[in-house]
C-alpha positions in Angstrom: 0.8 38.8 -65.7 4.1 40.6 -64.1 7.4 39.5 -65.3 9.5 38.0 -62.6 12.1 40.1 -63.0 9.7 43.0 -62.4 8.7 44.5 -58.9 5.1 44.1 -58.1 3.4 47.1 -57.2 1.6 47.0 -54.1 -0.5 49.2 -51.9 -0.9 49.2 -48.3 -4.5 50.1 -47.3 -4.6 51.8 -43.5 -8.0 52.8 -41.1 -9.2 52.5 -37.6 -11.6 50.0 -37.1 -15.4 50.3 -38.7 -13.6 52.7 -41.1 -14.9 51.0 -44.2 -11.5 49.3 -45.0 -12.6 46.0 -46.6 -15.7 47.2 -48.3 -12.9 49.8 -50.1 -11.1 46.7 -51.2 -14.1 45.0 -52.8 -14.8 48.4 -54.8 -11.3 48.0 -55.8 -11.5 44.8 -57.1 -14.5 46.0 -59.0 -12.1 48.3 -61.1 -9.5 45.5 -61.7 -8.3 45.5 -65.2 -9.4 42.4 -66.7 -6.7 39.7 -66.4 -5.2 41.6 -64.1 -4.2 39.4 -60.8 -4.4 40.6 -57.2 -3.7 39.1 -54.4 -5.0 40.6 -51.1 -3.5 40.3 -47.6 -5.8 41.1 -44.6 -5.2 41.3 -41.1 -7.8 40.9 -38.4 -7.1 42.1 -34.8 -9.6 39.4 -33.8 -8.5 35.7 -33.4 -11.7 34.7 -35.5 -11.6 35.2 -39.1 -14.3 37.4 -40.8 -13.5 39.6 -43.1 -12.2 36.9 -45.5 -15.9 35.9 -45.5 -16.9 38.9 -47.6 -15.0 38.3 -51.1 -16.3 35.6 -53.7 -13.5 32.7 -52.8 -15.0 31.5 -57.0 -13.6 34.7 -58.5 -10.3 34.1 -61.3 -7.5 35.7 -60.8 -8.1 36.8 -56.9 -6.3 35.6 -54.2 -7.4 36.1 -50.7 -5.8 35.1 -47.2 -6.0 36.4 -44.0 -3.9 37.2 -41.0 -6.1 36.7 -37.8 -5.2 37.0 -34.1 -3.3 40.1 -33.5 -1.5 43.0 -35.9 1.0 42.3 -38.3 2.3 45.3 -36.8 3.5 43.8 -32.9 2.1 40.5 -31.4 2.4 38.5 -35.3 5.3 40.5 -36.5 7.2 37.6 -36.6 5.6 35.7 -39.3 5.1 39.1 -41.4 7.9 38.3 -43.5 8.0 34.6 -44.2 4.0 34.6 -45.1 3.9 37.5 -47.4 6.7 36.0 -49.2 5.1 32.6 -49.4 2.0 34.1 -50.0 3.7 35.7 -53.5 5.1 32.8 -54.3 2.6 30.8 -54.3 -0.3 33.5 -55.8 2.1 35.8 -58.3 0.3 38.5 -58.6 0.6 41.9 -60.7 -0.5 43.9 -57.7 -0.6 43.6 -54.1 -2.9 44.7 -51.5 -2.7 44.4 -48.0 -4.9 45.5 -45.4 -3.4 46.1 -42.1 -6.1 46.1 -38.9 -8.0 48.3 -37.6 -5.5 48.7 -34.5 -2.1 47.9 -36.3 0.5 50.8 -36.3 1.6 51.0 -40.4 5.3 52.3 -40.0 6.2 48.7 -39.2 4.9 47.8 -42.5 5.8 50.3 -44.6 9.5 49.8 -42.9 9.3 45.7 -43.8 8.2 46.4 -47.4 11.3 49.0 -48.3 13.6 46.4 -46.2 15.9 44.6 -47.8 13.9 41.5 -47.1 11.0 43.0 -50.1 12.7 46.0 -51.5 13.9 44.6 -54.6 10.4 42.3 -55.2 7.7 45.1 -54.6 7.4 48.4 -55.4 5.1 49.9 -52.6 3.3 52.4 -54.2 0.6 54.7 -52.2 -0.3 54.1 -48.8 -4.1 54.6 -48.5 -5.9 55.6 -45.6 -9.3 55.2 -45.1 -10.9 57.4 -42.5 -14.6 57.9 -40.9 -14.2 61.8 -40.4 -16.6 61.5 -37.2 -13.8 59.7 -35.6 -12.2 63.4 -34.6 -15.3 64.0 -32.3 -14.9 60.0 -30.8 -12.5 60.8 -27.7 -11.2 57.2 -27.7 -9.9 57.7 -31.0 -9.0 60.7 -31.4 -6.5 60.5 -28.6 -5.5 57.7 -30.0 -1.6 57.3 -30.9 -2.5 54.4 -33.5 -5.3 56.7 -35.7 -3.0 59.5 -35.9 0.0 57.2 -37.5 -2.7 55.7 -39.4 -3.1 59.3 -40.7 0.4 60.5 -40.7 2.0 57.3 -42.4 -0.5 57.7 -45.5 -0.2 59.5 -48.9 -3.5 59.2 -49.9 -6.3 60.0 -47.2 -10.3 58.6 -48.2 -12.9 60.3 -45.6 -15.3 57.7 -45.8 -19.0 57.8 -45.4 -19.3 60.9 -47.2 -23.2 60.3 -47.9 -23.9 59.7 -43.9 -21.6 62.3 -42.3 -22.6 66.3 -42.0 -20.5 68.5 -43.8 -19.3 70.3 -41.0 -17.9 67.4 -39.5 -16.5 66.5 -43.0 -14.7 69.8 -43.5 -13.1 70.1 -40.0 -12.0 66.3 -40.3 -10.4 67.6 -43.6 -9.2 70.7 -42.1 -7.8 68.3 -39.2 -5.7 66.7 -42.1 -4.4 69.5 -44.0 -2.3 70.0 -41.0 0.0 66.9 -41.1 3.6 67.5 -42.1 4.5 66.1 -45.1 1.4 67.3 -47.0 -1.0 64.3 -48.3 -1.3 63.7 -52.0 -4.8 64.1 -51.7 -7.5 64.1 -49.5 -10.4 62.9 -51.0 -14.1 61.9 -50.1 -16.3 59.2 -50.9 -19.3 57.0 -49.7 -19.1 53.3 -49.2 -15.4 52.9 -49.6 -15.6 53.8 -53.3 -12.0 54.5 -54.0 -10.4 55.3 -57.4 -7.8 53.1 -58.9 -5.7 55.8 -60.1 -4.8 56.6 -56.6 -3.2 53.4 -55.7 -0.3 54.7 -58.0 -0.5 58.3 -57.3 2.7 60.0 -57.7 4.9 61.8 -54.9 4.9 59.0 -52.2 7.6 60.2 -49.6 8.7 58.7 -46.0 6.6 59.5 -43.9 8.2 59.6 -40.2 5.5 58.6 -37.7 4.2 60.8 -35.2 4.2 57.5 -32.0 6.8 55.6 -33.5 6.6 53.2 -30.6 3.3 52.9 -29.8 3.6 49.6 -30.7 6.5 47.2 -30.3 7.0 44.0 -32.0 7.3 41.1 -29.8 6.5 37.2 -30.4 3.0 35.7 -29.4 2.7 33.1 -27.1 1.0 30.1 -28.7 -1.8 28.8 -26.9 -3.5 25.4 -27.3 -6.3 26.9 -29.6 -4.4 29.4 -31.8 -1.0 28.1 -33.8 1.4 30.0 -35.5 4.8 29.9 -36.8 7.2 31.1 -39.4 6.4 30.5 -42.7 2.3 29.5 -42.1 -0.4 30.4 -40.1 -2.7 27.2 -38.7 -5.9 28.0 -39.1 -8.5 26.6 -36.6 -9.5 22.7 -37.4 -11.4 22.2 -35.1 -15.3 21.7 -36.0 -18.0 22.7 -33.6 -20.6 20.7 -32.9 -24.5 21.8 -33.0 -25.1 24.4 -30.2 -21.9 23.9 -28.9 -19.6 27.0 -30.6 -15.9 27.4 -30.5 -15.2 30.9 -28.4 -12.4 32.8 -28.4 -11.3 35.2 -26.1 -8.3 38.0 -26.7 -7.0 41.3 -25.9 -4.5 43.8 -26.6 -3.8 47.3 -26.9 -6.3 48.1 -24.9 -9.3 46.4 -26.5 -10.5 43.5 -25.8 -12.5 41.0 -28.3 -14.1 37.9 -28.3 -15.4 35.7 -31.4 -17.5 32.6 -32.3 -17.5 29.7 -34.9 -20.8 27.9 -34.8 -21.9 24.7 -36.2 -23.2 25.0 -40.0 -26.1 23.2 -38.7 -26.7 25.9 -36.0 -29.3 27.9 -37.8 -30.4 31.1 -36.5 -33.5 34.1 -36.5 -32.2 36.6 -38.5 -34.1 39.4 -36.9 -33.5 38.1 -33.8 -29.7 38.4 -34.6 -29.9 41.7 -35.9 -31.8 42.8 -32.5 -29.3 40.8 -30.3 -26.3 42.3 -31.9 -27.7 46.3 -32.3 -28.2 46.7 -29.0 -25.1 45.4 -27.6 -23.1 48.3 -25.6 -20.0 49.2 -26.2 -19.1 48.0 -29.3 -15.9 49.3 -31.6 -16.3 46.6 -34.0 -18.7 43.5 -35.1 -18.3 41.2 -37.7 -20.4 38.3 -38.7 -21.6 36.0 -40.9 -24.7 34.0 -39.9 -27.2 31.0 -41.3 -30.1 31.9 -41.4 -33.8 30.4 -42.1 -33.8 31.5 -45.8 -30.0 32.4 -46.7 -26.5 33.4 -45.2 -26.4 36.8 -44.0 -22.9 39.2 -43.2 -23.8 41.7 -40.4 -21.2 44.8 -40.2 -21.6 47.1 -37.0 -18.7 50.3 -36.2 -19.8 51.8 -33.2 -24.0 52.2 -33.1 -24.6 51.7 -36.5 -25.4 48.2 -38.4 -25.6 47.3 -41.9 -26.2 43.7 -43.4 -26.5 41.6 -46.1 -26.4 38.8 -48.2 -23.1 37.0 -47.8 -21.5 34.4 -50.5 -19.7 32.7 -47.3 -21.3 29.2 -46.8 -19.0 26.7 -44.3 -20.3 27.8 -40.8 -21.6 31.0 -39.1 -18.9 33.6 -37.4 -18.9 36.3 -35.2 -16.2 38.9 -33.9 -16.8 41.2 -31.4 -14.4 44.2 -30.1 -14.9 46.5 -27.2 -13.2 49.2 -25.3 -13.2 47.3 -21.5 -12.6 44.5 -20.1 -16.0 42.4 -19.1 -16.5 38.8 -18.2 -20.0 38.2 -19.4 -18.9 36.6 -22.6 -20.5 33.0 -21.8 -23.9 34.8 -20.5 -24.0 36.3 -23.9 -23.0 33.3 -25.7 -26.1 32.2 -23.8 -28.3 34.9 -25.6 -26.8 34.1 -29.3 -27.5 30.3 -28.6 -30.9 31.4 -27.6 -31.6 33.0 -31.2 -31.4 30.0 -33.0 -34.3 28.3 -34.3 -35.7 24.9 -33.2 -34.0 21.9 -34.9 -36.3 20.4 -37.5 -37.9 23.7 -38.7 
């Protein structure tokens, strides 16, 4: 355990969205020293948590908590500062991770961390960017001022999917790289977000001026009668939805648009109807859920056109986030169709 006197070293874990960010941070956790506590900080563009549905809430000396309903970086910069210091209060850990969304700009966090509000509590250590290299050939994000500052603000860069990608489009994503100024630490591949410990406290971090410094601005959300928040804490959602009725929540910002469900635990859906439902919805930049099913609980993971699932340790109610490039209003009709894959009551 860290003496209090000591600074806790932290990491700050960066990547467009469907770049494999969270799965990195369970492989991390799989390399924890033993006894060792971490304490992990998410963010989630989407109002609708999800990705704190992936980790084992049982496991000893783990602390998890998410951020949901915007990036730390603009719309809930304002409670940035008072939650992560509660949040090491209350969970002292000897290292920190936090994972920043998919659409957050990171120079705002790297700036609040070596303020004067953290400086002298946490030593933030290397800034770790995880990156799917066919991103460069995705218009959308390539153009995007966000992904490059993702790029430029870290030391360490990960090109993710490694096992899926073709080397050419691995070596010119590399090459693509190699040319920000400073130089990164390392560029490194891997598959399935498999990142080594040692580079969380790789040597050499430097500032690391960003390339859009105001792409985005921090400003103060608006509360609305669904979604809470002030300094200090973050209200989660209390409300409970009732059999075939679903809680839906619509957002948008920086030019995406999302839209999530919480269902009834009772609500208990056709996997493969699900899976069918959910793979050939167009366009998609991200999908996150967690769903009951007939026979288990199963976590359903989509970036772009392709889908993975599993089974998931999350049990309280099934979840779904979904984020796309354009505006639509056809999110009741297809609330329609998700309703329509559940099985009958009683079987």
């Amino acid at each position: 355990m860290s003496n209090v006197s000591e600074k806790i070293p932290a990491n700050l874990i960066t990547g467009f969205l469907g770049s494999g960010k969270t799965t990195a941070i369970r492989a991390l956790l799989e390399e924890r020293p033993p006894g060792e506590r971490w304490s992990i900080l998410m963010n989630e563009y989407g109002v609708v948590s999800i990705d704190q549905t992936e980790f084992d809430q049982a496991a000893t000396d783990v602390n998890v908590q998410e951020l949901a309903g915007g990036c730390m970086c603009c719309t809930m910069s304002y409670i940035v500062e008072p939650l992560l210091a509660r949040f090491i209060h209350q969970t002292k850990p000897d290292r920190l991770i936090i994972e920043s969304s998919g659409l957050a700009h990171p120079a705002f966090l790297i700036d609040k961390i070596r303020g004067p509000g953290f400086c002298q509590r946490i030593d933030l250590r290397a800034t770790v960017c995880v990156v799917d290299p066919e991103n460069i050939d995705n218009e959308m994000v390539a153009k995007s001022a966000v992904f490059h500052d993702q790029i430029q603000a870290a030391d360490v860069v990960a090109l993710n999917w490694a096992d899926r990608r073709k080397r050419d489009t691995m070596d010119r994503c590399r090459a693509w790289v190699e040319q920000f100024d400073p130089p990164k630490l390392l560029i490194a591949e891997t598959s399935l977000g498999r990142l080594d410990r040692g580079w969380l406290d790789h040597d050499g971090a430097v500032v690391r001026p960003p390339r859009f410094g105001d792409a985005h601005t921090p400003q103060r959300r608006k509360a609305t009668e669904d979604y809470h928040g002030h300094e200090g804490e973050l209200n989660q959602i209390e409300q409970l939805p009732e059999p075939g009725k679903p809680l839906r929540f619509e957002d948008s910002g920086q030019g995406q648009w999302s839209c999530g469900w919480i269902f009834s635990p009772e609500d208990v859906f056709d996997r493969d109807e699900v899976l069918d439902l959910l793979g050939n919805l167009r366009p998609v930049l991200r999908l996150k859920g967690v769903f009951h099913c007939e026979y288990d609980w199963w976590n359903l993971q989509r970036a772009g056109n392709e889908t993975s699932y599993g089974l998931s340790v999350y049990r309280r109610d099934s979840r779904l986030e979904i984020i796309i490039p354009r505006k639509t209003s056809g999110w009741a009709e297809f609330e329609t169709k998700l309703l329509s894959c559940r099985l009958p009551s009683g079987d």
